[in-house]
N, CA, C and O atoms as a CHARMM CRD file, in Angstrom:
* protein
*
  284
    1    1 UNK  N     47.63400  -1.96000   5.92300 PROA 1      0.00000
    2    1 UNK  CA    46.47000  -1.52900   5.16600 PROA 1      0.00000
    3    1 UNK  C     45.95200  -2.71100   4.33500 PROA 1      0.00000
    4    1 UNK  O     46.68500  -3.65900   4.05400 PROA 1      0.00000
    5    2 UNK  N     44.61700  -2.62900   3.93300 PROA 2      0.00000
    6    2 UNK  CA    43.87100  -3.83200   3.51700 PROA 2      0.00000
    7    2 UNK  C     43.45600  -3.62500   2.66700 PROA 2      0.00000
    8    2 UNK  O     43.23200  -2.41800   2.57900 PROA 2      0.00000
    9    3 UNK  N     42.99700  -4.48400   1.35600 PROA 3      0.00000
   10    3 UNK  CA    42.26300  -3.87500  -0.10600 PROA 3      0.00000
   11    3 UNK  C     41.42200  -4.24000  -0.20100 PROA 3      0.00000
   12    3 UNK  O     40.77600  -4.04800  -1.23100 PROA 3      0.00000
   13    4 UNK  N     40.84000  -5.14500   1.05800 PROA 4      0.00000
   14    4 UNK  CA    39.30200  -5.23000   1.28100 PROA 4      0.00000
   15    4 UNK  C     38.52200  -3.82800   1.77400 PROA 4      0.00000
   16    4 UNK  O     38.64300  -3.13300   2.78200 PROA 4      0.00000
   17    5 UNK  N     37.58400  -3.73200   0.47600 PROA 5      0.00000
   18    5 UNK  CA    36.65000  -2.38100   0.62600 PROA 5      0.00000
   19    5 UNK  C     36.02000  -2.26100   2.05800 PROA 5      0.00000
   20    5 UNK  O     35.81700  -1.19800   2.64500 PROA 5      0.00000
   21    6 UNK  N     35.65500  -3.92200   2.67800 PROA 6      0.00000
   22    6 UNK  CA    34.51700  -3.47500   3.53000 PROA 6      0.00000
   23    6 UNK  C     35.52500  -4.51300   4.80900 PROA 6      0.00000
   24    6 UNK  O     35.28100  -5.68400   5.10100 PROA 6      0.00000
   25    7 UNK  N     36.34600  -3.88400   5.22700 PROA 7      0.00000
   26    7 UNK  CA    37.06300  -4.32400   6.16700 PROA 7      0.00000
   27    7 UNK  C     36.28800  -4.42700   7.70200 PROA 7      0.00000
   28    7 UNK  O     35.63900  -3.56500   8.29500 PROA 7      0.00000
   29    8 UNK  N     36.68700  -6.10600   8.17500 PROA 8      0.00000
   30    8 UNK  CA    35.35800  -6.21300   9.46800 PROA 8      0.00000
   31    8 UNK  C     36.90300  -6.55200  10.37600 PROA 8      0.00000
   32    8 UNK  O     38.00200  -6.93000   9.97000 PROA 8      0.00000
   33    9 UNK  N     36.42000  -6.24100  11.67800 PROA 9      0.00000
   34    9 UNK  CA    37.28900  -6.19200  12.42600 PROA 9      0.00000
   35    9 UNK  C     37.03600  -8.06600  13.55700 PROA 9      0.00000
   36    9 UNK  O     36.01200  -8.54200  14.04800 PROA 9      0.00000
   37   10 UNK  N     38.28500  -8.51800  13.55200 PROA 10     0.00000
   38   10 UNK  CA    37.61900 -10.13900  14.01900 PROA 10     0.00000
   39   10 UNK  C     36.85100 -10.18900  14.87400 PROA 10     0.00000
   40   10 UNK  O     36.02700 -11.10300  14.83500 PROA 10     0.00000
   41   11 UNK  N     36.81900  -9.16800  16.05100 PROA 11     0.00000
   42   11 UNK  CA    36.35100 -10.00200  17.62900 PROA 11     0.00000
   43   11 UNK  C     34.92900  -9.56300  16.81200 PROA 11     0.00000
   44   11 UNK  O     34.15900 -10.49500  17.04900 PROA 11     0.00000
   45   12 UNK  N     34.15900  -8.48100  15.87800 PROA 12     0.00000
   46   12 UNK  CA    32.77100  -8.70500  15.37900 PROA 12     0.00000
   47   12 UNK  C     32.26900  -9.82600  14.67400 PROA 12     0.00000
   48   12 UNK  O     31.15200 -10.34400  14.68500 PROA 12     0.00000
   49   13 UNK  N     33.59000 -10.17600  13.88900 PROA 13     0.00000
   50   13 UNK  CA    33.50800 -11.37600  13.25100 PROA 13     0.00000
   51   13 UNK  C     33.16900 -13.05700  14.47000 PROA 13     0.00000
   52   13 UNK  O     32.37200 -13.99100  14.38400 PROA 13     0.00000
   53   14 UNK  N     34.23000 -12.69800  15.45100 PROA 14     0.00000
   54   14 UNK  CA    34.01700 -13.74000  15.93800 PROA 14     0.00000
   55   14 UNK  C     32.63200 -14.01400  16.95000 PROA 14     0.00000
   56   14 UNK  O     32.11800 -15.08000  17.28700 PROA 14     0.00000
   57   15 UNK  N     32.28700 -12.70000  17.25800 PROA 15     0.00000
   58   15 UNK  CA    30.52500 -12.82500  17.93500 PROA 15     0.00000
   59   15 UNK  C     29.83200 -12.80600  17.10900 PROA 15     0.00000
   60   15 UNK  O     28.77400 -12.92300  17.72700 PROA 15     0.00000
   61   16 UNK  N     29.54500 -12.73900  16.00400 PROA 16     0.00000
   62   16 UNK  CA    28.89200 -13.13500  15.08800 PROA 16     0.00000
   63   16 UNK  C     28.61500 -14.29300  14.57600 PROA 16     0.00000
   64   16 UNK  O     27.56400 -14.81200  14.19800 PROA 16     0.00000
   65   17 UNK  N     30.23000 -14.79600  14.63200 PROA 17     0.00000
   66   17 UNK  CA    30.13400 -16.56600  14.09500 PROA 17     0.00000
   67   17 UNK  C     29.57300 -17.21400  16.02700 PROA 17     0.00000
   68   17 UNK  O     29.02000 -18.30100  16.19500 PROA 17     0.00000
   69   18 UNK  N     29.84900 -16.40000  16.99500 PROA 18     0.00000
   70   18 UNK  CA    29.13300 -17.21900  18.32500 PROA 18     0.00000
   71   18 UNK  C     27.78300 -17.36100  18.06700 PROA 18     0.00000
   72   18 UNK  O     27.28400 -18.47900  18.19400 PROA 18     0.00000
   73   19 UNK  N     26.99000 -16.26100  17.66900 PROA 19     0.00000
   74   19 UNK  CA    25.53400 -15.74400  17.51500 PROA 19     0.00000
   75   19 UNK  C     25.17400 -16.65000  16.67700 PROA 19     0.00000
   76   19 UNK  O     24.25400 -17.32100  17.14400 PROA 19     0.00000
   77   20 UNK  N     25.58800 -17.06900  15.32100 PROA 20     0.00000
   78   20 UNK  CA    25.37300 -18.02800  14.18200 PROA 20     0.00000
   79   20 UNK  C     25.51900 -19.65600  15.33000 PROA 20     0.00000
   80   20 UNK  O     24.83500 -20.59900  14.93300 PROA 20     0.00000
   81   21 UNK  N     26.33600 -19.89100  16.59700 PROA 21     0.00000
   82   21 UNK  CA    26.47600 -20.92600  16.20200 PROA 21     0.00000
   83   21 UNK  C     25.88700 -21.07300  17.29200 PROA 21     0.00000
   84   21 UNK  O     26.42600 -21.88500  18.04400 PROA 21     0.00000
   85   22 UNK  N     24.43900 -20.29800  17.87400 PROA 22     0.00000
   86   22 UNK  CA    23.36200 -20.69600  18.58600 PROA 22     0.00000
   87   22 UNK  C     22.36000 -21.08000  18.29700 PROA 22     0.00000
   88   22 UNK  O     21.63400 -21.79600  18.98700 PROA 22     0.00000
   89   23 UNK  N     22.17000 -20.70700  17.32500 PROA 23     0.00000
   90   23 UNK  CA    21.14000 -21.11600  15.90900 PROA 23     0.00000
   91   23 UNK  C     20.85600 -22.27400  15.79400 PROA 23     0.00000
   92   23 UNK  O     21.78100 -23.07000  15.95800 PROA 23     0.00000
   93   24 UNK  N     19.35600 -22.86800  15.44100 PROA 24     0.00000
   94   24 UNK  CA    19.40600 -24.17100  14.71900 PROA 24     0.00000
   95   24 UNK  C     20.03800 -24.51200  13.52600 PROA 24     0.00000
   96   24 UNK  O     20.19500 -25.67000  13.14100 PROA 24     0.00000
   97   25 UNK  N     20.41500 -23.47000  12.91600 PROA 25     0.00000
   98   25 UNK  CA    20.92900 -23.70000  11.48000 PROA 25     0.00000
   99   25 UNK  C     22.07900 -23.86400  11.28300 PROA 25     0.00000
  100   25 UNK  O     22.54200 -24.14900  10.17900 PROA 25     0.00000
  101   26 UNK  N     23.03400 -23.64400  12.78700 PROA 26     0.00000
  102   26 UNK  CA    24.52700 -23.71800  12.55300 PROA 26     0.00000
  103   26 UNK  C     25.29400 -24.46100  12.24100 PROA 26     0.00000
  104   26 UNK  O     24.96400 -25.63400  12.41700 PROA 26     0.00000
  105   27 UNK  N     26.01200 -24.32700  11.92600 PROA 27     0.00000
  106   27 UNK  CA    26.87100 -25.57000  10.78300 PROA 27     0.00000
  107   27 UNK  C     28.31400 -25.84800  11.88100 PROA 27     0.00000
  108   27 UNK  O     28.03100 -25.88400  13.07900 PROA 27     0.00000
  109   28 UNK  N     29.46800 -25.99600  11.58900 PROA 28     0.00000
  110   28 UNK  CA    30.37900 -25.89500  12.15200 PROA 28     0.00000
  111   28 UNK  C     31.43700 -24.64200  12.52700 PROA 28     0.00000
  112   28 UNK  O     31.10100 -23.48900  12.25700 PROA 28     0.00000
  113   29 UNK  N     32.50600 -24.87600  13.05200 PROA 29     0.00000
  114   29 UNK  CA    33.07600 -23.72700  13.79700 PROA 29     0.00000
  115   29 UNK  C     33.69700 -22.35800  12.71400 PROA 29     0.00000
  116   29 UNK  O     33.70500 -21.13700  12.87300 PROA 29     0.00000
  117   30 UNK  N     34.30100 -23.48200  11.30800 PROA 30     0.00000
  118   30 UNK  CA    34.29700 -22.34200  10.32000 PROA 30     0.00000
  119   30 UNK  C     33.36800 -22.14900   9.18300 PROA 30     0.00000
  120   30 UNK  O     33.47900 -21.28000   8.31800 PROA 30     0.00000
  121   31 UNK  N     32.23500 -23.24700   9.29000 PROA 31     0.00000
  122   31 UNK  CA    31.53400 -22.68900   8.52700 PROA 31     0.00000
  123   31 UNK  C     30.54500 -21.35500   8.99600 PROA 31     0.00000
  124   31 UNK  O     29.91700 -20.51400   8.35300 PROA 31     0.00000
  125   32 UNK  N     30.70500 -21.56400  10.14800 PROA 32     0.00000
  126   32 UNK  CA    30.07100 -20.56500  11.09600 PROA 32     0.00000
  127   32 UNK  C     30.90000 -18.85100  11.02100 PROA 32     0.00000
  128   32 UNK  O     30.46900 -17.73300  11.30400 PROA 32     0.00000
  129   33 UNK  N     31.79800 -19.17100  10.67500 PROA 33     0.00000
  130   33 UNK  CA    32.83500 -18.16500  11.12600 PROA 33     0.00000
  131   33 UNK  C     32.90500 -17.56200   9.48100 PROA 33     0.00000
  132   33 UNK  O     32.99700 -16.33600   9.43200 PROA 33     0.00000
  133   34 UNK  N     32.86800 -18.37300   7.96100 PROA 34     0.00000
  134   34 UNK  CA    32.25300 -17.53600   7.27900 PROA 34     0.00000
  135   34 UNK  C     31.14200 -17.07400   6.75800 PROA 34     0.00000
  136   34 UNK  O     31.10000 -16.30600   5.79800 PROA 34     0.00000
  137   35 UNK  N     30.11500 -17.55000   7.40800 PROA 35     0.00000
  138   35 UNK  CA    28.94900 -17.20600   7.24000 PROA 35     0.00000
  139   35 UNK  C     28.72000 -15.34800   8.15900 PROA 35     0.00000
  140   35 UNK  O     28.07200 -14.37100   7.78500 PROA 35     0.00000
  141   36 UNK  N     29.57600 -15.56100   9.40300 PROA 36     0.00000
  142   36 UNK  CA    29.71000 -14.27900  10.14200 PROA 36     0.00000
  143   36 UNK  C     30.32400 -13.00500   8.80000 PROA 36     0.00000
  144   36 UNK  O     29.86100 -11.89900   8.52000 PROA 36     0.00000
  145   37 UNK  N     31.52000 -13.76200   8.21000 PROA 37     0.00000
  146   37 UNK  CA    31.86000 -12.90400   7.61600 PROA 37     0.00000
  147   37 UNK  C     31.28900 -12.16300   6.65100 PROA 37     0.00000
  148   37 UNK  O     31.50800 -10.97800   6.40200 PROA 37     0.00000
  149   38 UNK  N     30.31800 -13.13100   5.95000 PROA 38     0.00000
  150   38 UNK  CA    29.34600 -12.77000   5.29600 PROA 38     0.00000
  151   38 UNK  C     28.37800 -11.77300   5.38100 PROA 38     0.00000
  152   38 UNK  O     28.26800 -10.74200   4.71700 PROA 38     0.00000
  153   39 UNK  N     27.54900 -12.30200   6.47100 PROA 39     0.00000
  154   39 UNK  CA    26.42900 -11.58900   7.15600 PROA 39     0.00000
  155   39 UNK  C     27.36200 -10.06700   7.08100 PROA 39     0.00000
  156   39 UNK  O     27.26500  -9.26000   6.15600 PROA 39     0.00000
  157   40 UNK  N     28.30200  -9.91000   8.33300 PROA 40     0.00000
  158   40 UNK  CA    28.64400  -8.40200   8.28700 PROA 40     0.00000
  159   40 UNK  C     28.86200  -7.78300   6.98200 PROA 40     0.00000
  160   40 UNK  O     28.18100  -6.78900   6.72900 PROA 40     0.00000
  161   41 UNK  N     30.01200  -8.36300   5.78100 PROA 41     0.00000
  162   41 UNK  CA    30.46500  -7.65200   4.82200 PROA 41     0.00000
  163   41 UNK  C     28.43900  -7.26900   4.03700 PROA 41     0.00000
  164   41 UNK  O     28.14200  -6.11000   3.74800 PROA 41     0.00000
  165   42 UNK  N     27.83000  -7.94900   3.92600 PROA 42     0.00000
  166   42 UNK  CA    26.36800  -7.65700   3.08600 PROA 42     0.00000
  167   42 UNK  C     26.02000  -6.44300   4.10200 PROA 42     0.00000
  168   42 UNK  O     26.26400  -5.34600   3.60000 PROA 42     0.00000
  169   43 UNK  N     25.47800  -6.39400   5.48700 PROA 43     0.00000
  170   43 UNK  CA    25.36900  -5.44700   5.91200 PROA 43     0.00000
  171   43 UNK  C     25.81000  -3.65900   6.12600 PROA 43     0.00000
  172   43 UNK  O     25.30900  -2.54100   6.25100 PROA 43     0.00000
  173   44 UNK  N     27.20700  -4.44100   6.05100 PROA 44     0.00000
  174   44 UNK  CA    27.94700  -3.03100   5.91200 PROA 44     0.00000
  175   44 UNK  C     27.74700  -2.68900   4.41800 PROA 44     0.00000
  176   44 UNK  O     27.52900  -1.48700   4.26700 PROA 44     0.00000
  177   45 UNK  N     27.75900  -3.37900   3.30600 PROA 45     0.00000
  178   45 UNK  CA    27.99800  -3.14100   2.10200 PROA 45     0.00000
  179   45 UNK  C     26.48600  -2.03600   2.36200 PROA 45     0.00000
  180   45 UNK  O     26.52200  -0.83300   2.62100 PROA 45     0.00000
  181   46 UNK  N     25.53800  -2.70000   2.23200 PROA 46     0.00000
  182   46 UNK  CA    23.91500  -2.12000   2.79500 PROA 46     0.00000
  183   46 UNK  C     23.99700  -0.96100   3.29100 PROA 46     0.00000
  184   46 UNK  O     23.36500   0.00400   2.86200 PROA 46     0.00000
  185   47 UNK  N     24.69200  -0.94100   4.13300 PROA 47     0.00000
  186   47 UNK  CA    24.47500   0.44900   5.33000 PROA 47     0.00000
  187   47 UNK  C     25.70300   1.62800   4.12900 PROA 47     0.00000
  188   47 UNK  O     25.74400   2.85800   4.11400 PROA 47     0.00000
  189   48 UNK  N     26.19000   1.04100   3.63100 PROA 48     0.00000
  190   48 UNK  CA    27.15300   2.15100   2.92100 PROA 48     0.00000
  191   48 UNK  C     26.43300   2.50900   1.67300 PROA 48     0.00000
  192   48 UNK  O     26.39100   3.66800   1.26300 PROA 48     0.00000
  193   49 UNK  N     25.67100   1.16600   0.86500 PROA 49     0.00000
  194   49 UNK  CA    24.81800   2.33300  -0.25200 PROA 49     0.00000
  195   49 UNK  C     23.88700   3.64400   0.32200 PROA 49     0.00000
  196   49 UNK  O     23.70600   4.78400  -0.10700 PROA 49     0.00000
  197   50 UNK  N     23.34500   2.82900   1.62100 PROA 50     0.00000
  198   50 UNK  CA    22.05700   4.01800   1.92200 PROA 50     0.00000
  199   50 UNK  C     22.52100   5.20000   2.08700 PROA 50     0.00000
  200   50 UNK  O     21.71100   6.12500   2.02200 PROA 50     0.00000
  201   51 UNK  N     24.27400   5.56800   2.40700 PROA 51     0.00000
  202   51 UNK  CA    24.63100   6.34200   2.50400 PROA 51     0.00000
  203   51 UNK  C     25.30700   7.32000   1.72300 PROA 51     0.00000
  204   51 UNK  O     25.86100   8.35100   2.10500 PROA 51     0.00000
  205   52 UNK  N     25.14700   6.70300   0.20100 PROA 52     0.00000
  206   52 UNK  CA    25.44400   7.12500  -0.65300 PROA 52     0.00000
  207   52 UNK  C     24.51900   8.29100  -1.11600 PROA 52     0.00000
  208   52 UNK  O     23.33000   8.01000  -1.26600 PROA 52     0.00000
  209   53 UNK  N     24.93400   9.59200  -1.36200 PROA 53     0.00000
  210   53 UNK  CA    24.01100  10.47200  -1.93600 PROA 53     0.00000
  211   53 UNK  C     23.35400  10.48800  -3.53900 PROA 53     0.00000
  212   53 UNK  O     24.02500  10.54000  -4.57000 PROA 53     0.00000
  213   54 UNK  N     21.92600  10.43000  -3.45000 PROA 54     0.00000
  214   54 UNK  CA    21.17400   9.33700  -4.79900 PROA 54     0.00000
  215   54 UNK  C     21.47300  10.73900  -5.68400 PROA 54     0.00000
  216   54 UNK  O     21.89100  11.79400  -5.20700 PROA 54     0.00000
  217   55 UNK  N     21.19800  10.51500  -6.88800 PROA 55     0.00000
  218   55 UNK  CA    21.35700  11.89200  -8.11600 PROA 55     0.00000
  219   55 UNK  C     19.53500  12.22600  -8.16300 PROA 55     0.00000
  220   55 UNK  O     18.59900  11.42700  -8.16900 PROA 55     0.00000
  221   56 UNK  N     19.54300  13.59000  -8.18700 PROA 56     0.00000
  222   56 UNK  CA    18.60000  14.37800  -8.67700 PROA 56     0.00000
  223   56 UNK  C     17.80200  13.29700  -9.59000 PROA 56     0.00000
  224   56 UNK  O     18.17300  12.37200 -10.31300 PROA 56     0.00000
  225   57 UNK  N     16.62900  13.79300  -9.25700 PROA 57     0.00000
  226   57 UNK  CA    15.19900  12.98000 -10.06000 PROA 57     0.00000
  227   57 UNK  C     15.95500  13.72900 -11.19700 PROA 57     0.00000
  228   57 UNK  O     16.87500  14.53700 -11.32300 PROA 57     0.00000
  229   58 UNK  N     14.84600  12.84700 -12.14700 PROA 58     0.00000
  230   58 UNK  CA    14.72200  13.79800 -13.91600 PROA 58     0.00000
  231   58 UNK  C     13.45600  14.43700 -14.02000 PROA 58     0.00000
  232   58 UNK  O     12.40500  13.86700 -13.72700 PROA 58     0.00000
  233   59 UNK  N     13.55000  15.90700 -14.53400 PROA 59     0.00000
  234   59 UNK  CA    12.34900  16.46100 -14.44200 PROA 59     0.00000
  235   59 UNK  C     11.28500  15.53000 -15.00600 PROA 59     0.00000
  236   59 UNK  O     11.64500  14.45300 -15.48200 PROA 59     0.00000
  237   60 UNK  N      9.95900  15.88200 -14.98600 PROA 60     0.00000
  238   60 UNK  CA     8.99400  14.75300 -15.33200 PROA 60     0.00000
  239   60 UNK  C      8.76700  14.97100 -16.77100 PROA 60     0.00000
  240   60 UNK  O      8.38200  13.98500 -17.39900 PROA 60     0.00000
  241   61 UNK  N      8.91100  15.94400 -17.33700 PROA 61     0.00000
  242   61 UNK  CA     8.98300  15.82900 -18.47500 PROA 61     0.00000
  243   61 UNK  C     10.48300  17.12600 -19.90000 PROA 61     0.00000
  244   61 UNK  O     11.56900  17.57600 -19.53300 PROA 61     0.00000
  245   62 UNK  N     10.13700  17.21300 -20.67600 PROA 62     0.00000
  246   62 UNK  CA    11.85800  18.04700 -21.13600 PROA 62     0.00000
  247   62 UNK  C     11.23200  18.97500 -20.88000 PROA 62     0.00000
  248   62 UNK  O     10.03100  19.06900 -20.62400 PROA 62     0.00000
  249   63 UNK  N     12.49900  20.18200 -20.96900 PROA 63     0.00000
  250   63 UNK  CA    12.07700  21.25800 -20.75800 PROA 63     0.00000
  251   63 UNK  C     11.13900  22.00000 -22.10700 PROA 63     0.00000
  252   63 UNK  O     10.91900  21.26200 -23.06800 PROA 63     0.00000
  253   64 UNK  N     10.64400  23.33500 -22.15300 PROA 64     0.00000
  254   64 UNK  CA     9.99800  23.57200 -23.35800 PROA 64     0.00000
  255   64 UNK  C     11.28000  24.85200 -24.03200 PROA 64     0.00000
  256   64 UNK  O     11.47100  26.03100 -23.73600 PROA 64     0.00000
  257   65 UNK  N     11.81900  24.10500 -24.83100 PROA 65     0.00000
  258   65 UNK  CA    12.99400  24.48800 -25.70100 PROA 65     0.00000
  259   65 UNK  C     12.82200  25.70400 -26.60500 PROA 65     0.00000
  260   65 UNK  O     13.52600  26.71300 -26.56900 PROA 65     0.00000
  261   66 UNK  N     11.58900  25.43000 -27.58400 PROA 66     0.00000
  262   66 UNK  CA    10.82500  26.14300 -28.35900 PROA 66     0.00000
  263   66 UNK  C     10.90700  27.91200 -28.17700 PROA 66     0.00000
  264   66 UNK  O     11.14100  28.77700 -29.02100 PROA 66     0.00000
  265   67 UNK  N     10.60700  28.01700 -26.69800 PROA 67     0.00000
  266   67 UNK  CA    10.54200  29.81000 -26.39000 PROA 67     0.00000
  267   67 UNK  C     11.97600  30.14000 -26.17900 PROA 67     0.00000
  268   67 UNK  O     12.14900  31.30200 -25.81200 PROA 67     0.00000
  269   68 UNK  N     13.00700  29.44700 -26.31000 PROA 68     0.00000
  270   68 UNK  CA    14.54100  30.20800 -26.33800 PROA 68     0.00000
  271   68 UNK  C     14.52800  29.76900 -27.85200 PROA 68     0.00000
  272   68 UNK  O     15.73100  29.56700 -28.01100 PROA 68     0.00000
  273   69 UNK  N     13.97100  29.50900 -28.99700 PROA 69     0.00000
  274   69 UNK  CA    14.73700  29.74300 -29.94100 PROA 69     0.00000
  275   69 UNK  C     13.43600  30.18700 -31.15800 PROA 69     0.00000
  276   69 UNK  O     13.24900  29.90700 -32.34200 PROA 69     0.00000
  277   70 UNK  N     12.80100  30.91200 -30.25900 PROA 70     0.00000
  278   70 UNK  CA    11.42600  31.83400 -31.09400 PROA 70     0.00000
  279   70 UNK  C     11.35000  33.09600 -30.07300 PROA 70     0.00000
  280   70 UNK  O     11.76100  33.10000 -28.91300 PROA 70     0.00000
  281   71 UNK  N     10.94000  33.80300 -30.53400 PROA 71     0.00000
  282   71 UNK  CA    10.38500  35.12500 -30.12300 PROA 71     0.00000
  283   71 UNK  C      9.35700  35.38600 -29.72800 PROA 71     0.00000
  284   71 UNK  O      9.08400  36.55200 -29.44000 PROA 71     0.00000
């Protein structure tokens, strides 16, 4: 077991650092290889907020308090 939150599995890691190192921008074999790691952990991090369930708006304004404590 791992205590990395956003655990990537290598062979994604390692087509990723292939994909990076087709690129004009690619650097070398491990700089390539953490830049892969990168890319996935931001993505997944990404794909896991959206999946987070957001909290209830706030009504747009308070409620009117006044008629529970008048007659």
């Amino acid at each position: 077991m791992t205590d990395d939150p956003i655990a990537l599995d290598e062979d994604d890691v390692r087509r990723r650092a292939h994909e990076i190192s087709l690129r004009a921008d690619a650097g070398s074999p491990d700089e390539n290889w953490l830049r892969a790691v990168d890319e996935l952990r931001h993505e997944r991090a990404m794909a896991r907020a959206e999946r987070r369930p957001q909290p209830a708006p706030e009504p747009p304004f308070p409620p009117n308090t006044a008629s529970l404590t008048h007659p």
